[in-house]
N, C-alpha and C positions, 0 to 999 in steps of 0.2 A: 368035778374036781375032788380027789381024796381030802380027807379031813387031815391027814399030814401034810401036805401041799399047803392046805390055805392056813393051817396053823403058821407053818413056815415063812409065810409071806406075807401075813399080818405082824408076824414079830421082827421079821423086814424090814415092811416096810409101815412104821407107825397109823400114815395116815389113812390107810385102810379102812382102818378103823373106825374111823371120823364119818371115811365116805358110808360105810357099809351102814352107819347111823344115819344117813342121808343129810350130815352136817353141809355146811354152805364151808368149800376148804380155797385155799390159792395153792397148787402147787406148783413150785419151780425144776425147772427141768434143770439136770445136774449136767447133761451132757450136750447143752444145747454148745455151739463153738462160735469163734469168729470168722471163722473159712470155713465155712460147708462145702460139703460133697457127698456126693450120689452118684452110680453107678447105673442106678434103676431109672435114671429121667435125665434128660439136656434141656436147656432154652434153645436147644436147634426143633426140637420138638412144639415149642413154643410156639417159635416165629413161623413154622411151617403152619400151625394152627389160625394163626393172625393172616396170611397169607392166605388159607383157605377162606375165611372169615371175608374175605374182601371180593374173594373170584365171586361169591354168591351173592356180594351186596345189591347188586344189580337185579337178581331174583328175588330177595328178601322185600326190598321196596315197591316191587309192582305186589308182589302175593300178600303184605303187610304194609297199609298205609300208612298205618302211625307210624310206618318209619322213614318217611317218604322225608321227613325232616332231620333228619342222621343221616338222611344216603344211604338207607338201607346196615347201617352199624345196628346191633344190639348193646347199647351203652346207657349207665346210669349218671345222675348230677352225683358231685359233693355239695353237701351242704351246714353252713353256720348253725347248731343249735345249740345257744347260749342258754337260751331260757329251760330247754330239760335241763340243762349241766346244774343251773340255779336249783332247780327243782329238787334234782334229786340230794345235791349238797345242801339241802334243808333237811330231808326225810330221814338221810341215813348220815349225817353229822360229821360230813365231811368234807375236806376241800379240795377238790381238782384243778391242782395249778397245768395253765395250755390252754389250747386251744381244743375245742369239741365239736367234731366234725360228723358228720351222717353219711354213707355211703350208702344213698339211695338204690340198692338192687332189689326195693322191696317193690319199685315200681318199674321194673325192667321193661321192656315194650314184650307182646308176645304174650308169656305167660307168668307176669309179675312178681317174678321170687330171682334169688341165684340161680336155680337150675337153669335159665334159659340161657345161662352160658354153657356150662358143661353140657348139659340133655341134647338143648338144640343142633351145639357144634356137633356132635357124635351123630346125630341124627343127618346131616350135610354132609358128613364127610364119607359116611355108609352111602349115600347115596351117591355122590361124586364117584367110590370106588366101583361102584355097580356100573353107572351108566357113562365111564369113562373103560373099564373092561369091554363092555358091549358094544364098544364103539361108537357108540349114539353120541359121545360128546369129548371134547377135548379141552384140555384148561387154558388152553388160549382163546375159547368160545364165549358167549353171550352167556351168560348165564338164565340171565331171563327167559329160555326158549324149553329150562325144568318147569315151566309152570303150563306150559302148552299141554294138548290133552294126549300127545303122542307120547310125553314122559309122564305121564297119570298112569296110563295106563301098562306102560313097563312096568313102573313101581306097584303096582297092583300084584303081580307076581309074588310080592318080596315082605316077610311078616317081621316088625320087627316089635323087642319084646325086652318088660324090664318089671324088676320089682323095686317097691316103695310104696314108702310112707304117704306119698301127696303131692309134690311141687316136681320131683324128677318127673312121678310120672303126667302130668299133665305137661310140662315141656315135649315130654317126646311125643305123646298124644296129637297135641295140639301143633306141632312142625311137620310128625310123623303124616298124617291125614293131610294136611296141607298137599305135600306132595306126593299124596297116592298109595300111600302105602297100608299094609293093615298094622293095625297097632293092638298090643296083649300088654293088658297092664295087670301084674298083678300085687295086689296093696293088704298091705297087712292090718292087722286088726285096730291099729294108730290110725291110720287114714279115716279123714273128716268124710264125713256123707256127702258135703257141696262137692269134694276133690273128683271123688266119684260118681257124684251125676254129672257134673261140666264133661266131665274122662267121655261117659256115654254119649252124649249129648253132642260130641266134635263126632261121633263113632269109632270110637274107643273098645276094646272085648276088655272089661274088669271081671279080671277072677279074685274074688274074695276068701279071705281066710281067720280064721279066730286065731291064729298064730300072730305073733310077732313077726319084725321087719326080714330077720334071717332067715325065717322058714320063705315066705315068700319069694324070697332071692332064692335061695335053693331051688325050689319047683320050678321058676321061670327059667332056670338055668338048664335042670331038668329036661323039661317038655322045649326046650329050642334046640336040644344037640339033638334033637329024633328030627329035627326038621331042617333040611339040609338050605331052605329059600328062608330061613328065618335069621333074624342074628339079634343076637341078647345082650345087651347094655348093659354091663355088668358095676353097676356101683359098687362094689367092692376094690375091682381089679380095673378099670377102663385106663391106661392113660389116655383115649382119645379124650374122654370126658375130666381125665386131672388137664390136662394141655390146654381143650379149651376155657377152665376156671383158671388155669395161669396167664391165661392172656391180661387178663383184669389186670393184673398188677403192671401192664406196660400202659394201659389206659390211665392208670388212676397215676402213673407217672408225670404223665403229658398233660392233666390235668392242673397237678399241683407247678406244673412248669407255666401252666398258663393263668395260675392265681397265685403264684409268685408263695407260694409254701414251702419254707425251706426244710431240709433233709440233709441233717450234716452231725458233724462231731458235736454240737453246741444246741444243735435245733433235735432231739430225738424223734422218733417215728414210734409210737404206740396202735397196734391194730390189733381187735376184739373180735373174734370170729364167732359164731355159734356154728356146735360142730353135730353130726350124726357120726352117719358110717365113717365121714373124713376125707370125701373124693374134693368137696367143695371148698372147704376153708384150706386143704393141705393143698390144691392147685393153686390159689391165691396165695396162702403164704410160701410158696418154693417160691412165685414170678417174685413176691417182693423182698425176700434175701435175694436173690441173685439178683436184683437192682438198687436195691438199699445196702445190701451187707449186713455190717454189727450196728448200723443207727436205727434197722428197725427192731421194734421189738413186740413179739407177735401171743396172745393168748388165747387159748379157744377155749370155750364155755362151750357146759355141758349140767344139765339139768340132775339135779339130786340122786334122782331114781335111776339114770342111764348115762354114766360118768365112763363109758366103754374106751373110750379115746384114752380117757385119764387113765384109766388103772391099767393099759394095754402100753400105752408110752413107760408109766414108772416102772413097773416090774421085766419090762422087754419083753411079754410073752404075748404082745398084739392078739391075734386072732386066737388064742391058745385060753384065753380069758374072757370071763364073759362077767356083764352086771348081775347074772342071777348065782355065779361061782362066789360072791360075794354076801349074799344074801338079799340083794336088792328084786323088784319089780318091775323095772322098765316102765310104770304108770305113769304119763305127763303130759298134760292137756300142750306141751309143747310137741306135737306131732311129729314134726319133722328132723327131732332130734331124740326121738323115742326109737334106739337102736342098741341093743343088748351087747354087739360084739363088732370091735371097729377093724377095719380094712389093715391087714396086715401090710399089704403095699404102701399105704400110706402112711401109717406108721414107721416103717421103714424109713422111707424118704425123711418124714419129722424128725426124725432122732437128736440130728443134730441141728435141725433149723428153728422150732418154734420154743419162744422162752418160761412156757408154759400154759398150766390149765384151771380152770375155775368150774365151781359151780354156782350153779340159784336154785330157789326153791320155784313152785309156780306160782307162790304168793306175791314171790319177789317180779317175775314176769308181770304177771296183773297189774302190781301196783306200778309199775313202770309205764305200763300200755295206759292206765288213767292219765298218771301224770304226762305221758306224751302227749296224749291228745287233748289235755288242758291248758297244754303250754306252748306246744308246739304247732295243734291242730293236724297231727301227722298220725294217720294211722300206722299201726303196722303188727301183724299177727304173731301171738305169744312167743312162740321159737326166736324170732327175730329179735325181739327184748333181753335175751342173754348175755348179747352183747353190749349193751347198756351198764351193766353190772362189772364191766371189766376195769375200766376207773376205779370204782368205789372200792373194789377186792385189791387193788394194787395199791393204791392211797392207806388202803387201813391195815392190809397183812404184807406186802410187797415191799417194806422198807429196806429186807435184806437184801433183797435182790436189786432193788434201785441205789444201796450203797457198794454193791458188789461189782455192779458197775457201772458206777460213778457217774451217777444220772440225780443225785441227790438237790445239788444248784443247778442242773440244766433242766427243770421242771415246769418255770415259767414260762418257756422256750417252746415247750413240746407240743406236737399234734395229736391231738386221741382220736383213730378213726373206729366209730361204730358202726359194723356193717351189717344194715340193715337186709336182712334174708328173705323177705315176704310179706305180701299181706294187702298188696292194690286190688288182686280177684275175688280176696272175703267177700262173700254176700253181705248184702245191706242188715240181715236178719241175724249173721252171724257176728259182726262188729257190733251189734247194740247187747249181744250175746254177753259177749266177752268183756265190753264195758261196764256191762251190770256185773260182772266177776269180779271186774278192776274197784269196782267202787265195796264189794263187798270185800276184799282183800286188805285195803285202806284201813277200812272200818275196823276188820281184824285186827290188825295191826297194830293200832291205837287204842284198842282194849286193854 
């Protein structure tokens, strides 16, 4: 970026500034609206998603028995966590009036993060197009009859291929292999060492790079257009992959309809996403505008060093901007939100849906993951903890925007969902890792 540009767009936009100091900021989106629209996505897209989602459940439950108790659904609990709320409104001096809720997708069935919504559905649906061309199968068929060795061995043919950080790729790894296919992970220099041995270990091909998340997307994007039997998962651009993380939000609907949580003009909806590229949280929050409207209201977090979503949202130039145009490093033991330059597609589609962005530092992550699992006895890996952090950044810098619209008395009212990104596949080695972080964080902190 020229040195007249970013001069321009720190004098802009102020809090640039803040971020580019790797300050902890809440920024509000100015152009979020009460009626959304997009051009670029439908909920027909959706439902068509949900619809596939169910032809395979039949397959899903014979090839995956933990799921054999869902019926073959890939779905998470909600859950009460009064006592983190307590915790952390001790630590950081503040009060969250509502209810504090946990959207368990940190233990998804499968491969225990969000992705195995987006990754896997995209992974099923490539395959469905494959072996419903070829004839071999029709969507009024059994589904159960892809796990047979006569559909192993079609998909053997067929490479299919994607870059990341860690949790995408071990979704498609791990669905990918299942039904036969070769899988090409390539993970940038963020991805943990366990991501990558579990990756080999299903037989996985990990190509590794000292680059960052975007070069690796590059390459794999690269080396799959030379290969006419391969197909590339593109987190950046996928709607298969935004459609299937928007289904979440017709789930988490039928939920709160079946624990009687109301979602109204009086009752508001507060939802904390932790964001990377933005395929994951911006699928999720398009399904729940377009099912909530203006009572929800949506934040994504984004770690210090790699605030890509945030500074691509506020100045409109998404992909045209990067965390390192600003002087940052993309460095964050939060892996899977270590991403320099966020999805102009998805960007896009946000513009007018989520009510803004936050960050944390990774002290703040640690000290979260302690306190969760002192309070709650709930694991769950660094990344995921950002969204914990979205309460406290609303409560102590958000009063503008909660009197702008007139959320100021409807506060004891409201839902705060945390949604939890990852962290049931952590190795046993790496969780005691992380909590010796968490305790040294603490300790920091209190210095």
């Amino acid at each position: 970026m020229k040195n007249e540009l970013k001069h321009e767009l720190f004098h802009q936009f102020p809090i640039l500034k803040e971020l580019a100091n790797k300050h902890t900021v809440l920024w509000e989106n100015t152009n979020w609206q009460k009626e959304t629209t997009t051009n670029l996505f439908s909920m027909q897209e959706v439902d068509e998603a949900e619809e596939t989602l169910t032809r395979f459940s039949s397959y899903l439950k014979v090839a995956f028995p933990e799921l054999l108790e869902s019926q073959g659904f890939i779905e998470s609990t909600i859950q009460d966590i009064p006592l983190i709320k307590k915790a952390l409104e001790r630590k950081f001096d503040v009060s969250i009036p509502g209810q504090f809720i946990l959207k368990c997708d940190h233990a998804l069935p499968i491969s225990g993060s969000i992705k195995a919504r987006g990754g896997i559905f995209e992974v099923l649906r490539h395959a469905e197009r494959l072996a419903i061309a070829s004839g071999k199968l029709k969507k009024e068929d059994n589904y159960v009859v892809l796990g047979t060795k006569d559909f192993q061995e079609f998909f053997q043919q067929y490479t299919i291929a994607v870059g990341s950080t860690g949790n995408l790729g071990l979704s498609i790894g791990i669905m990918g292999k299942k039904l036969g296919f070769n899988v090409v992970v390539h993970m940038s220099s963020d991805a943990k060492e366990w991501k990558k041995a579990l990756l080999r270990e299903k037989g996985a091909t990990v190509i590794e790079y000292e680059a960052d998340y975007s070069v690796a997307v590059e390459q794999g994007r690269r080396e799959a257009e030379q290969d006419p039997f391969c197909h590339f998962i593109d987190d950046e651009n996928s709607k298969d992959l935004f459609a299937g993380y928007a289904v979440a939000a017709k789930r988490l609907k039928h939920q709160f309809e079946k624990t009687n949580i109301k979602v109204d003009e009086t009752h508001p909806l507060f939802v904390y996403l932790p964001c990377g590229v933005g395929g994951g949280p911006g699928g999720v929050a398009y399904g729940l505008r377009e099912l909530f409207g203006e009572q929800v209201h949506i934040f994504f977090a984004e770690p210090v060093a790699s605030p890509c979503m945030t500074i691509g949202l506020m100045t409109g130039l998404h992909d045209a901007i990067s965390v390192e145009d600003i002087g940052l490093d993309n460095k964050t033991e939060a892996d899977g939100l270590a991403v320099g330059r966020a999805s102009k597609f998805v960007g896009k589609v946000m513009e007018t849906y989520i009510s803004g962005c936050y960050t944390v530092t990774d002290e703040q992550l640690f000290t979260s993951l302690g306190l969760t699992m002192d309070s709650e006895g709930i694991f769950l890996e660094p990344s995921a903890h950002a969204g914990m952090f979205g309460p406290i950044q609303l409560m102590k810098n958000g009063q503008n925007y909660l009197e702008k619209h007139h959320l100021t008395n409807k506060m004891e009212q409201a839902t705060h969902i945390v949604w939890a990104t990852g962290g049931s596949m952590v190795p046993k080695e790496m969780r005691e890792k992380y909590l010796k972080f968490s305790r040294n964080s603490v300790n920091l902190q209190n210095e």
